[in-house]
mmCIF file of the C-alpha atoms, coordinates in Angstrom:
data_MODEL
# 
_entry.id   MODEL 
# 
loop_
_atom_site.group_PDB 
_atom_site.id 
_atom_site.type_symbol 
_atom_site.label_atom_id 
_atom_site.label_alt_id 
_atom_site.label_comp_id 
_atom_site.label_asym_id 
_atom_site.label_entity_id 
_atom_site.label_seq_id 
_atom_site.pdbx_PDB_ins_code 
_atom_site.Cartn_x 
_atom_site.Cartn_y 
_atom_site.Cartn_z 
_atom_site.occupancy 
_atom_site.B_iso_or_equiv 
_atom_site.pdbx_formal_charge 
_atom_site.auth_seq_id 
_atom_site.auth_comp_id 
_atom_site.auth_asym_id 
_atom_site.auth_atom_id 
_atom_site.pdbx_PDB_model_num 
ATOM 1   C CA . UNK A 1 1   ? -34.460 122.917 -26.974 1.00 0.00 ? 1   UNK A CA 1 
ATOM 2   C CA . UNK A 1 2   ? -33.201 124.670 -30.306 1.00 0.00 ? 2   UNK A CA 1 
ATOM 3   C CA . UNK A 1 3   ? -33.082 127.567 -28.188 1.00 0.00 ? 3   UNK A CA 1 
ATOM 4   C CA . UNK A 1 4   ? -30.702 125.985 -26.020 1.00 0.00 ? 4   UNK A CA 1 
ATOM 5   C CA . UNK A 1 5   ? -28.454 124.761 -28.866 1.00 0.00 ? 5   UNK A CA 1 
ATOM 6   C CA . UNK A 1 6   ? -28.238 127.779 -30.695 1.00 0.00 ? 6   UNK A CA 1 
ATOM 7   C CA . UNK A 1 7   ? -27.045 129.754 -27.214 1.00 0.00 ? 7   UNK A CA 1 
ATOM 8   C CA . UNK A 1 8   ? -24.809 126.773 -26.561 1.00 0.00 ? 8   UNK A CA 1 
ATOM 9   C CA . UNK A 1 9   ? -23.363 127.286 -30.213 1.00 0.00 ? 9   UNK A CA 1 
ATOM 10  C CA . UNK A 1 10  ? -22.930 131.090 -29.854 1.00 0.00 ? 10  UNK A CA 1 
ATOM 11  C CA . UNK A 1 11  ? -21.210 131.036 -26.629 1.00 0.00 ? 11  UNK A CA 1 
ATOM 12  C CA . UNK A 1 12  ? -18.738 128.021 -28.131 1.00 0.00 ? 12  UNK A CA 1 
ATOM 13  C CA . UNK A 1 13  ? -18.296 129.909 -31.605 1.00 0.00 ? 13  UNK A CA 1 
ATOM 14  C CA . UNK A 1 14  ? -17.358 133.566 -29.207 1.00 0.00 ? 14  UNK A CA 1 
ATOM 15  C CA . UNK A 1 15  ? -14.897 131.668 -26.990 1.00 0.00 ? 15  UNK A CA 1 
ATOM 16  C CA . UNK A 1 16  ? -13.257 129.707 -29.797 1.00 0.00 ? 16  UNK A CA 1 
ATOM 17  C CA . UNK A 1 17  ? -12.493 133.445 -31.459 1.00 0.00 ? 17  UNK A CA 1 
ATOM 18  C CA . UNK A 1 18  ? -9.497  134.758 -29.294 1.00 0.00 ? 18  UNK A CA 1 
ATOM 19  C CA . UNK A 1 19  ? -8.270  137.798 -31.503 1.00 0.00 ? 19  UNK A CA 1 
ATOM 20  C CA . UNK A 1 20  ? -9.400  139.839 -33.956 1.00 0.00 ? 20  UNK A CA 1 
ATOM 21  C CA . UNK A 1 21  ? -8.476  139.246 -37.577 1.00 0.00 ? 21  UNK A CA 1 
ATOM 22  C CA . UNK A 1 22  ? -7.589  142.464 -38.805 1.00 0.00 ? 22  UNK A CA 1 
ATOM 23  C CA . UNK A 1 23  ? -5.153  145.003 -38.184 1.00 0.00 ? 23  UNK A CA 1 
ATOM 24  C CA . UNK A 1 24  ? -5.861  148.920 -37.434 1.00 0.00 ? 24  UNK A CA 1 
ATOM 25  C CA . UNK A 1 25  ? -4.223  151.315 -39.544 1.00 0.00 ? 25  UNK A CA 1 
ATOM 26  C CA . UNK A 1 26  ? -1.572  154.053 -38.111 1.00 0.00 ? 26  UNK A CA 1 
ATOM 27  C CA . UNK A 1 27  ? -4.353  156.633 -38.617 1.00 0.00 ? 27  UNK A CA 1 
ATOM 28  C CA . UNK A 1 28  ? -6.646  154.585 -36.051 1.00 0.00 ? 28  UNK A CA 1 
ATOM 29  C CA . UNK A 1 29  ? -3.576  153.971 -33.931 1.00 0.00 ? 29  UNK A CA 1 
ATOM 30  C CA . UNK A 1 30  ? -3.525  157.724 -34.130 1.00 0.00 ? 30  UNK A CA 1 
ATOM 31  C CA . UNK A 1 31  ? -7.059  158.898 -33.289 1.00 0.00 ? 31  UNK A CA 1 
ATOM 32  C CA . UNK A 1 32  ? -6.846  156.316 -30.340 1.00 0.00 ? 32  UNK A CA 1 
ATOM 33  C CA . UNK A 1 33  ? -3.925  158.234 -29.222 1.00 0.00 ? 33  UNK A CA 1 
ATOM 34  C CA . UNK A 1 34  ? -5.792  161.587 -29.577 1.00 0.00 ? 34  UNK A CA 1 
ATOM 35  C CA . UNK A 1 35  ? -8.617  160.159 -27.683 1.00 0.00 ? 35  UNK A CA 1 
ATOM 36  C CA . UNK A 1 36  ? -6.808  159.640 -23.926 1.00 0.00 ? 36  UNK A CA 1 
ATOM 37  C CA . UNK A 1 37  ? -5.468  163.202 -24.455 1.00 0.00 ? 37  UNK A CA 1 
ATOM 38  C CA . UNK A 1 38  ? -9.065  164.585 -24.529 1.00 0.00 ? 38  UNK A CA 1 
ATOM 39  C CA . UNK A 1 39  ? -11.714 165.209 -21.789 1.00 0.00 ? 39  UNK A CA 1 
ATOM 40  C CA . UNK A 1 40  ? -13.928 167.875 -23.032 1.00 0.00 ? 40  UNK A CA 1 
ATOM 41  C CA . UNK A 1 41  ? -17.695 165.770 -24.297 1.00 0.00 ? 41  UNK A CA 1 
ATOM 42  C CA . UNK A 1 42  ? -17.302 167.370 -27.486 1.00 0.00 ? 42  UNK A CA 1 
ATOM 43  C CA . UNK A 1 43  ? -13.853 166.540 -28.468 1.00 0.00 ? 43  UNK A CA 1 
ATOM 44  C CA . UNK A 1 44  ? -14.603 163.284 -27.222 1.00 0.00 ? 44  UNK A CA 1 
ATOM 45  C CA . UNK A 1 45  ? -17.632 162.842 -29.464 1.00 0.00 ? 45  UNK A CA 1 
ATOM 46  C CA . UNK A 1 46  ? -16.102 164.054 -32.715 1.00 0.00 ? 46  UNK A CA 1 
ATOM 47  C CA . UNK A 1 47  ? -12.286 161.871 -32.109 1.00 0.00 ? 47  UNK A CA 1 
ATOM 48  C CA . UNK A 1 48  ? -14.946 158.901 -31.241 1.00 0.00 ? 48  UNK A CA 1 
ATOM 49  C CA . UNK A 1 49  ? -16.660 159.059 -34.259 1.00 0.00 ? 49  UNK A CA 1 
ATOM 50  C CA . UNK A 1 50  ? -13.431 158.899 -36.671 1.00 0.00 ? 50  UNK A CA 1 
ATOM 51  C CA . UNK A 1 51  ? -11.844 156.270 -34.421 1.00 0.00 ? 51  UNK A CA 1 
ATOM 52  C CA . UNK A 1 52  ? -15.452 154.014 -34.712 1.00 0.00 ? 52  UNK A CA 1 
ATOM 53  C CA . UNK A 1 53  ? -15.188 155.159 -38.025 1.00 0.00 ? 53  UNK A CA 1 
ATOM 54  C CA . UNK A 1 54  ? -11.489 153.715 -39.191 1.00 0.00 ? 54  UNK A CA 1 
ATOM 55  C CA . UNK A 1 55  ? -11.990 150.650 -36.875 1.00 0.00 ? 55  UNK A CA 1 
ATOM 56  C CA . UNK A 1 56  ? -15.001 150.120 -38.834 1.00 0.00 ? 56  UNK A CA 1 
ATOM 57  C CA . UNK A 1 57  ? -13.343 150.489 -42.170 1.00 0.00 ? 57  UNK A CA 1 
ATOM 58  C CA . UNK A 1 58  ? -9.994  148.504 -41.123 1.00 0.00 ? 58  UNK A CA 1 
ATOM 59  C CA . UNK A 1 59  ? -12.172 145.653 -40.161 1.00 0.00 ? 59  UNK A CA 1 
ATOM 60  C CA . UNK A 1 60  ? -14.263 146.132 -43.405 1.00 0.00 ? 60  UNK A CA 1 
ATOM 61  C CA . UNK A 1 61  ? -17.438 146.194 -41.450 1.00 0.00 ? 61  UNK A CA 1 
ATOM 62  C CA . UNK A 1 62  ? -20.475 148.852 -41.747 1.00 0.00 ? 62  UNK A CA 1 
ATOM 63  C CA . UNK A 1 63  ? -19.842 151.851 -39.581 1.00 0.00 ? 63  UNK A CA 1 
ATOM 64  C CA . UNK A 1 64  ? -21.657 152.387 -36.145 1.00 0.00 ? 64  UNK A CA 1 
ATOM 65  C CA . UNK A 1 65  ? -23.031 155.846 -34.989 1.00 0.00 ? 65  UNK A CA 1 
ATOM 66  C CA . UNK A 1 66  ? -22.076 156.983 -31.223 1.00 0.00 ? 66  UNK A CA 1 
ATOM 67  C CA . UNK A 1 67  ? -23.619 159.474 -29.048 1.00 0.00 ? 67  UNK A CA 1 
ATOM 68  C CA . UNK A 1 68  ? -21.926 160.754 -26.137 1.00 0.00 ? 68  UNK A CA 1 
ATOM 69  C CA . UNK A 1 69  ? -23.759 162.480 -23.063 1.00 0.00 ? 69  UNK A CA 1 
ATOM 70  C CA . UNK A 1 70  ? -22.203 164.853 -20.467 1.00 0.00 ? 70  UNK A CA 1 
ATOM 71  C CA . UNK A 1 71  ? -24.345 163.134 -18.191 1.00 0.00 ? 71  UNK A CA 1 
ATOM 72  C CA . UNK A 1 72  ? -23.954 160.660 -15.218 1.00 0.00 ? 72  UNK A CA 1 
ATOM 73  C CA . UNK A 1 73  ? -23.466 157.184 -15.719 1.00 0.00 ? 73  UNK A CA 1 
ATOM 74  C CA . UNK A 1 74  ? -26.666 155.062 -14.940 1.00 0.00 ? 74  UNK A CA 1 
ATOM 75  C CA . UNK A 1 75  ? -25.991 153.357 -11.762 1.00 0.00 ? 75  UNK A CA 1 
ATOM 76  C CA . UNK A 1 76  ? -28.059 151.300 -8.883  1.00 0.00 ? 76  UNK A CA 1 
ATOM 77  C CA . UNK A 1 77  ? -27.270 151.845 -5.242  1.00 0.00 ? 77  UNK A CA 1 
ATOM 78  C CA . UNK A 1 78  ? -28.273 149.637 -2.360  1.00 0.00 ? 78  UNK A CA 1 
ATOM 79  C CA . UNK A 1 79  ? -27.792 150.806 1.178   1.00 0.00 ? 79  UNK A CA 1 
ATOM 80  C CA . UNK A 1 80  ? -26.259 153.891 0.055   1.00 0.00 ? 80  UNK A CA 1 
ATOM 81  C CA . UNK A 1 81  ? -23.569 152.314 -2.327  1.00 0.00 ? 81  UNK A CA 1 
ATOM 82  C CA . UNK A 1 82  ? -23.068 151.783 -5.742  1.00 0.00 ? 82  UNK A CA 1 
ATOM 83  C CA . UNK A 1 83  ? -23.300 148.466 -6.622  1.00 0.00 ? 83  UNK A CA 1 
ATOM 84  C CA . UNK A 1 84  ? -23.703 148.740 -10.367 1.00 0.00 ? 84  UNK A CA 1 
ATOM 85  C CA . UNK A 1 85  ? -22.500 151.505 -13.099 1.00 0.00 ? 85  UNK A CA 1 
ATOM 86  C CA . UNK A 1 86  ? -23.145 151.096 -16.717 1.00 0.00 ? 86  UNK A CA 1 
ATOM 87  C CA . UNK A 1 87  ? -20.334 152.442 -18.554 1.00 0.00 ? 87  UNK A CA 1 
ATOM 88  C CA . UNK A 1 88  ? -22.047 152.519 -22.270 1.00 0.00 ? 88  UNK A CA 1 
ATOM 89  C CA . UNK A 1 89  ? -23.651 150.366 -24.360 1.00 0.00 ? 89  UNK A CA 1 
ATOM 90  C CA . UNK A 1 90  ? -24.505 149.241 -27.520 1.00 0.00 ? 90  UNK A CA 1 
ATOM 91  C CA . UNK A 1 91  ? -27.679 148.489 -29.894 1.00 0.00 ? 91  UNK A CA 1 
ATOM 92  C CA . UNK A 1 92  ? -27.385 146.238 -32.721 1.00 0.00 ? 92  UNK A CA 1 
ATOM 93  C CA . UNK A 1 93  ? -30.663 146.642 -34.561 1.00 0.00 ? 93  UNK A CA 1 
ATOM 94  C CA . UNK A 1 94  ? -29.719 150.216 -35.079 1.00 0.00 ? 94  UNK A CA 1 
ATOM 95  C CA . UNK A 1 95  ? -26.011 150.173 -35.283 1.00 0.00 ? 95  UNK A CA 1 
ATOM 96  C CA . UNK A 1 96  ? -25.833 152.953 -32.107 1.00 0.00 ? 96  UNK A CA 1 
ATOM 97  C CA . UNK A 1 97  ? -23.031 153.668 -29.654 1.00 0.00 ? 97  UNK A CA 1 
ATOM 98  C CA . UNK A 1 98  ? -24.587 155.304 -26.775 1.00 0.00 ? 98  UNK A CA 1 
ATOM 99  C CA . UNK A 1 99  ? -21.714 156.334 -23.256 1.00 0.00 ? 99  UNK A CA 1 
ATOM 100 C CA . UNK A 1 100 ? -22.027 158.594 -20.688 1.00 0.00 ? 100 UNK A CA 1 
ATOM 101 C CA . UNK A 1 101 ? -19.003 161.255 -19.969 1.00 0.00 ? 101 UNK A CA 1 
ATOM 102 C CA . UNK A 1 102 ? -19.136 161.787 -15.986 1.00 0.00 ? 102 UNK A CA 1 
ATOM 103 C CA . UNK A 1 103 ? -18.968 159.338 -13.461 1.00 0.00 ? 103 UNK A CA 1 
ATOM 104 C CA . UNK A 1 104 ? -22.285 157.567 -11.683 1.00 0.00 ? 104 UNK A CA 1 
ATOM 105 C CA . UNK A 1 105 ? -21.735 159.150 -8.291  1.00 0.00 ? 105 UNK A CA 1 
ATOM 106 C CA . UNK A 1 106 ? -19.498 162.192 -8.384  1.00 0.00 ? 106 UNK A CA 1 
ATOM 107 C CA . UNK A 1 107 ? -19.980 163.360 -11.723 1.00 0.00 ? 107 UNK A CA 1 
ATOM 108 C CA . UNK A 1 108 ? -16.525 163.952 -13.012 1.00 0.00 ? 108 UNK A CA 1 
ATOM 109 C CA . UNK A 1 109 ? -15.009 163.365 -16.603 1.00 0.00 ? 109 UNK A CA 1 
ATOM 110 C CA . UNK A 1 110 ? -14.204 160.041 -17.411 1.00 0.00 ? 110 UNK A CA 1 
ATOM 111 C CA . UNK A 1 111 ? -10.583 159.289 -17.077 1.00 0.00 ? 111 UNK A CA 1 
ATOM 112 C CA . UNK A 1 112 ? -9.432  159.246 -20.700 1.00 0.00 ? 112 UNK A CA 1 
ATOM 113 C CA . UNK A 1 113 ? -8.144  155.333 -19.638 1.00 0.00 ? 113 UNK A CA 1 
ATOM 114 C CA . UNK A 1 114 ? -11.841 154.377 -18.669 1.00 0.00 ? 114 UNK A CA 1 
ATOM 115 C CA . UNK A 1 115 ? -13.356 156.474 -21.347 1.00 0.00 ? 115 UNK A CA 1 
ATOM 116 C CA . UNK A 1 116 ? -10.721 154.278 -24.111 1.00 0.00 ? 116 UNK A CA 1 
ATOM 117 C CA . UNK A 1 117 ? -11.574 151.414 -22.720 1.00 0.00 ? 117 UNK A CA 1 
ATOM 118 C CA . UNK A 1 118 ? -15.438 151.373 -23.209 1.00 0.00 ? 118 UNK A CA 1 
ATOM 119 C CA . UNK A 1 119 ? -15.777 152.782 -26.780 1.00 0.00 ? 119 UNK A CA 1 
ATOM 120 C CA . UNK A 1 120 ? -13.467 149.693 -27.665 1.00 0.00 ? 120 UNK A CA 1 
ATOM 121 C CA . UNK A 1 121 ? -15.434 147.928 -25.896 1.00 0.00 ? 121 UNK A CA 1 
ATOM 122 C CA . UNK A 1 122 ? -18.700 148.340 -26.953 1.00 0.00 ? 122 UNK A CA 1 
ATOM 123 C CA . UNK A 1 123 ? -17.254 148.720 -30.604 1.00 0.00 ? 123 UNK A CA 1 
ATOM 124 C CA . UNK A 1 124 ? -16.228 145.348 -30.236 1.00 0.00 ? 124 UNK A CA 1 
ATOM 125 C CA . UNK A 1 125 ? -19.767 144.324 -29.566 1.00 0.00 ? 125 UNK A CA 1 
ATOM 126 C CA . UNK A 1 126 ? -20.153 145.539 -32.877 1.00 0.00 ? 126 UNK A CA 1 
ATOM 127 C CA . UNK A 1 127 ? -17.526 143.870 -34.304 1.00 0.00 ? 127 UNK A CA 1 
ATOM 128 C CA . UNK A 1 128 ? -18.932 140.651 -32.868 1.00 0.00 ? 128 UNK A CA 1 
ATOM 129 C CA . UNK A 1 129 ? -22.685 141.204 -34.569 1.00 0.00 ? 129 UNK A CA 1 
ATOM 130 C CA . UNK A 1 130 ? -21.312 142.327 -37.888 1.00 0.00 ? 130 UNK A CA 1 
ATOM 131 C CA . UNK A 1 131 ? -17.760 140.542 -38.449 1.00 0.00 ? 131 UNK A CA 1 
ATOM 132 C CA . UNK A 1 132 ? -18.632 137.298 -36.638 1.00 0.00 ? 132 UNK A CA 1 
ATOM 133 C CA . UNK A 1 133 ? -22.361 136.975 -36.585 1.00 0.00 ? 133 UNK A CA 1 
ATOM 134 C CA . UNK A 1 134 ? -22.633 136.501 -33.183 1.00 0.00 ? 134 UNK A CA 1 
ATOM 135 C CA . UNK A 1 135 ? -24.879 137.385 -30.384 1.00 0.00 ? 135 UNK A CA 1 
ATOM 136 C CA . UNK A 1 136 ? -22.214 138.902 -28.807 1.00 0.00 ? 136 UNK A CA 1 
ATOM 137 C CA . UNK A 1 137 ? -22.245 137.758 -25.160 1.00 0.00 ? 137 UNK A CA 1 
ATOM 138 C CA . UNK A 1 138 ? -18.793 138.416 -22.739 1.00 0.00 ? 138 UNK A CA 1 
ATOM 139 C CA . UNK A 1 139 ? -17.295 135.529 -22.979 1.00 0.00 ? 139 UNK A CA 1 
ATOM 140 C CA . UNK A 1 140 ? -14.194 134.858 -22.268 1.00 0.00 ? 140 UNK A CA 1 
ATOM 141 C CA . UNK A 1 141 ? -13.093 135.228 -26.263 1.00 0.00 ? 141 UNK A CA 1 
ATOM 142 C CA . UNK A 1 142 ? -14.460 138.468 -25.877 1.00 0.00 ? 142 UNK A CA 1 
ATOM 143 C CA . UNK A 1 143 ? -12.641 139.318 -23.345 1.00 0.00 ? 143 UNK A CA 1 
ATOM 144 C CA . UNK A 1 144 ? -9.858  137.706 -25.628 1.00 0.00 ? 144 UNK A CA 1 
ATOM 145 C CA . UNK A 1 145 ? -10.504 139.783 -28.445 1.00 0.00 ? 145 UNK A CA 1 
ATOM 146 C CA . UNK A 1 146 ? -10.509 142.793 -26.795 1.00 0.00 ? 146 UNK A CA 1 
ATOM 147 C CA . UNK A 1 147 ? -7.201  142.321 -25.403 1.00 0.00 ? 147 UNK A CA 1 
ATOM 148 C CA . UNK A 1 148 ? -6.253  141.752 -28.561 1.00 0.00 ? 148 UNK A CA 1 
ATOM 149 C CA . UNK A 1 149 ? -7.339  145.051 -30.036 1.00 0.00 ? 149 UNK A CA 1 
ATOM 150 C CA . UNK A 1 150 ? -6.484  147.076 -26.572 1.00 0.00 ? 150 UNK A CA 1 
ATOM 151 C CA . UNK A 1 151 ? -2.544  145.913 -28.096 1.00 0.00 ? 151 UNK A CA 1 
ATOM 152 C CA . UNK A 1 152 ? -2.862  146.498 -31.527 1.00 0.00 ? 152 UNK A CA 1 
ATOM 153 C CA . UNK A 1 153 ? -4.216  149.666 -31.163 1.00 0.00 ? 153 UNK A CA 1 
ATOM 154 C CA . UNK A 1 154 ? -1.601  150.877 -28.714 1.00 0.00 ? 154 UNK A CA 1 
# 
């Protein structure tokens, strides 16, 4: 039952949280910029780390580590279609940013877009453990918050 309440509470503090209280600096604005222009794992790995980096210290939160691969994404199929792609993801216990670079089935670059989109994404998740002390679950605040940083950033 305390179980229960404790979820309840987490999921009610996330949603009730629908921006992010902080405001990222023109350098971050300008590594996030940097970042859709690039494709290659490598450039994407070291523009990844100073973005995580200066979202990290605009938010005044402990930095987070990130590993890219050049590999596929991991995906299920059933009956010969995709049915579920993990895009990256994120562990809180040791502060670690892991995403793939090439798509689940055809094994092309990331669109810079898509790429964007789930280092925010997963930073968030970090900005949710450290920042907010959640469990941070996608709610519908999370989705809130990162809208939120999606426009400040660009």
């Amino acid at each position: 039952m305390i179980f229960r309440i404790i979820r309840r509470s987490n999921y009610e503090k996330s949603n009730s949280i629908l921006s992010i209280d902080f405001v990222p600096s023109e350098k971050t604005s300008v590594l996030t910029k940097k970042l859709l222009n690039s494709s290659d794992y490598k450039e994407r790995q070291s523009l990844g780390e100073k973005l995580l980096n200066a979202l990290s210290c605009d938010a005044k939160i402990s930095p987070v580590a990130l590993k890219i691969s050049d590999t596929h994404q991991w995906h299920k199929k059933r009956n010969g279609r995709t049915v579920f792609k993990q895009y990256g993801y994120y562990r809180p216990k040791s502060k670690y940013i892991y995403i793939q670079n090439l798509t689940a089935v055809r094994g092309q670059t990331l669109a810079p877009k898509t790429f964007l989109n789930t280092i925010i994404h997963e930073w968030l998740h970090h900005y949710d453990t450290e920042k907010l002390k959640l469990r941070s679950i996608h709610t519908k605040g999370f989705y809130m918050r990162l809208s939120s940083l999606k426009n400040n950033l660009l």
